[in-house]
C-alpha positions as CSV (number, residue, x, y, z in Angstrom):
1,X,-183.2,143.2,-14.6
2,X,-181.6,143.2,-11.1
3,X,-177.9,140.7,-11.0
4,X,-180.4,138.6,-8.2
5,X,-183.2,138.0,-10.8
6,X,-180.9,137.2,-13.9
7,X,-178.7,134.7,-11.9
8,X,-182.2,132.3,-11.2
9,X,-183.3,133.6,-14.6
10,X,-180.3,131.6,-15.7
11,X,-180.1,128.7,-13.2
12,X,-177.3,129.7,-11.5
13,X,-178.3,128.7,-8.3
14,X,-179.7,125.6,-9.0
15,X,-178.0,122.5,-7.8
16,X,-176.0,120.8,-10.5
17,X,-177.8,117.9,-12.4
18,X,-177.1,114.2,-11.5
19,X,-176.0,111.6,-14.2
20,X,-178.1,109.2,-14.9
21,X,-174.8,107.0,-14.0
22,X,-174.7,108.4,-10.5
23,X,-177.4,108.3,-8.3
24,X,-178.2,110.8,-6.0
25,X,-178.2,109.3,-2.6
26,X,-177.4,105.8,-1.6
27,X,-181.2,104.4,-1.5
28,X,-181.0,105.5,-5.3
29,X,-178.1,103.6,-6.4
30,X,-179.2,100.8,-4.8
31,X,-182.6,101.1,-6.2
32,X,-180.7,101.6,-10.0
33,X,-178.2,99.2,-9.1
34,X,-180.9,96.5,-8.3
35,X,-183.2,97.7,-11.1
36,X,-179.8,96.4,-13.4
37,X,-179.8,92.9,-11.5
38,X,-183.8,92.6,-12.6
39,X,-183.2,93.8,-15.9
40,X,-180.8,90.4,-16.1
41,X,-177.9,92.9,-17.1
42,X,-174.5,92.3,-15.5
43,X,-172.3,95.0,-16.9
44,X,-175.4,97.5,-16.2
45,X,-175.1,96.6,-12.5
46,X,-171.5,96.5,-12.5
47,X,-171.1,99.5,-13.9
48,X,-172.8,100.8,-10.2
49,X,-169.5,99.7,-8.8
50,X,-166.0,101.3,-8.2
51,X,-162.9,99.8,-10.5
52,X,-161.4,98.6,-7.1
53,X,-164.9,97.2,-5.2
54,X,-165.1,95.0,-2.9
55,X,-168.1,92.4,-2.9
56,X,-168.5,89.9,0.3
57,X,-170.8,87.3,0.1
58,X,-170.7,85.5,3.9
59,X,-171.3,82.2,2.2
60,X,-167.9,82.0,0.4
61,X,-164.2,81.8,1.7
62,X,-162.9,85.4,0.3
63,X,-164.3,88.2,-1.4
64,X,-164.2,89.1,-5.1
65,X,-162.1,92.3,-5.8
66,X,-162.1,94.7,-8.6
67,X,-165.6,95.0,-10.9
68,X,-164.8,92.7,-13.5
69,X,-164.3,89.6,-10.7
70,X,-167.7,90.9,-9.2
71,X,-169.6,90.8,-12.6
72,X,-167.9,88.0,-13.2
73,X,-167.8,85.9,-10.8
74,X,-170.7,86.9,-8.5
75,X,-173.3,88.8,-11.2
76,X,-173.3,86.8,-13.9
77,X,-173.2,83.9,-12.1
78,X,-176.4,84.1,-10.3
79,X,-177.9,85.4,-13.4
80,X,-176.6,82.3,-15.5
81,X,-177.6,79.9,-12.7
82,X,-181.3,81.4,-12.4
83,X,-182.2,83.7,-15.5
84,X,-185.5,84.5,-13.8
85,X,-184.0,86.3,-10.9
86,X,-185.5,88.8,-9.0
87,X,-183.8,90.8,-6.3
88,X,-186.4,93.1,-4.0
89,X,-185.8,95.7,-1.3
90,X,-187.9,95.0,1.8
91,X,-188.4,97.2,4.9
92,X,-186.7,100.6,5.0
93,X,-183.0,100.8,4.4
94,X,-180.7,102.6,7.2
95,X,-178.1,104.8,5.6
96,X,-175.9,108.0,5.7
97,X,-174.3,109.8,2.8
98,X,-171.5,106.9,2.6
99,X,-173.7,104.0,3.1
100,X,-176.6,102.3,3.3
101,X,-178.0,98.9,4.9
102,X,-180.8,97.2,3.4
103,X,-183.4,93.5,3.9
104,X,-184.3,91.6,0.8
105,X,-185.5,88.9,-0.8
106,X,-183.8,87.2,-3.7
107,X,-185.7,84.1,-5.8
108,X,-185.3,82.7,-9.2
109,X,-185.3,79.4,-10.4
110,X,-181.9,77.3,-10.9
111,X,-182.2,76.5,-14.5
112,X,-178.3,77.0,-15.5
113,X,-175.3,75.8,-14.3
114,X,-173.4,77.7,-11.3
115,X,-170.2,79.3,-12.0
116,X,-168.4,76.5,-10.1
117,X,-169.8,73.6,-12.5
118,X,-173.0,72.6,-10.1
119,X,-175.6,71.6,-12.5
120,X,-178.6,73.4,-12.3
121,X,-181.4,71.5,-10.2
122,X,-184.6,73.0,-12.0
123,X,-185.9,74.0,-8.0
124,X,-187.7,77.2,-7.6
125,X,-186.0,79.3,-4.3
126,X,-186.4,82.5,-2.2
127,X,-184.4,83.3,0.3
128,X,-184.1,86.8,2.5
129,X,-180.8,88.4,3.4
130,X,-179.4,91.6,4.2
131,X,-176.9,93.5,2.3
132,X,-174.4,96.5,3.4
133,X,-172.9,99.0,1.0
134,X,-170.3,101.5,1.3
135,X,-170.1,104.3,-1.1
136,X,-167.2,106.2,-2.7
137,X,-167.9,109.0,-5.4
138,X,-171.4,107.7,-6.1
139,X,-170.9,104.2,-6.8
140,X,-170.7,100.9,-4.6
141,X,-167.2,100.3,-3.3
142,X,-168.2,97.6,-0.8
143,X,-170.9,95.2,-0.9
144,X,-170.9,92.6,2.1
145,X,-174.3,90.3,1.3
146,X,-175.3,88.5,4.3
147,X,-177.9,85.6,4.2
148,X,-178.7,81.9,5.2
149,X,-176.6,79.9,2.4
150,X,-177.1,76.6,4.0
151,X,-181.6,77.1,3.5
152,X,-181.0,78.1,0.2
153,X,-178.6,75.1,-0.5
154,X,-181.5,73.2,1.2
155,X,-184.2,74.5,-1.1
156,X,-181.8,73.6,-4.2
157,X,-181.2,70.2,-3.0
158,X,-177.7,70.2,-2.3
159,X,-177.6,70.4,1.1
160,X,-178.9,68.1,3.5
């Protein structure tokens, strides 16, 4: 047997296996990342993030840093405020090998209380946005989630 044929005999030129933890390219950890958020599984999804992320959401005043603050205090909120949740990719993402930029649609129905002690309304909503991520050794070290917060207050009944 020639060296050639007993290195690919052996796999030795075969690219190295991905975790199941980190996703190959960025359309894939979002896609795992998102699976997590419909599986109703916080530490799942945050477990997609860097120790020191950084997650934006355009309709509140700062954003959360470090992962336990955004499975905390962004996660687990929505997921306590609407157990039904459903988060989808639409269109097709843009992204590079750092990044990616992707449409959605989240909906659910508010059935718990939000983290800041607004009582749930029991209204059905669906609202479409468009989220940003940079990434750093495979998982999400920013999110920046960009949508129309004053319709969804609308369809929730606390906004006018």
């Amino acid at each position: 047997m020639t060296v050639a044929r007993l290195v690919l005999a052996l796999g030795l030129l075969m690219p190295p296996a991905v975790s199941a933890q980190t996703p190959a390219t960025p359309v894939a950890l979002v896609d795992a990342y998102m699976a997590a958020w419909n599986a109703h599984d916080a530490g799942k999804a945050a477990a997609y993030m860097t120790d020191d992320v950084e997650y934006y959401d355009a309709s509140t005043p700062a954003p959360q840093k470090g992962r336990p603050n955004a499975q905390k205090n962004v996660i687990q909120a929505f997921m306590t405020a609407a157990p039904d949740c459903r988060w989808t990719r639409t269109g097709t993402p843009v992204m590079d090998k750092n990044g990616i930029a992707f449409q959605w649609t989240f909906e659910g129905t508010n059935t718990g209380p939000w983290s800041d002690g607004t009582k749930a309304t029991g209204k059905h909503f669906s609202f479409n946005g468009l989220t940003l991520v940079r990434v750093k050794g495979g998982k999400i070290a920013y999110q920046g989630d960009y949508y129309d917060a004053y319709g969804f207050f609308k369809q929730l009944g606390l906004a006018q």
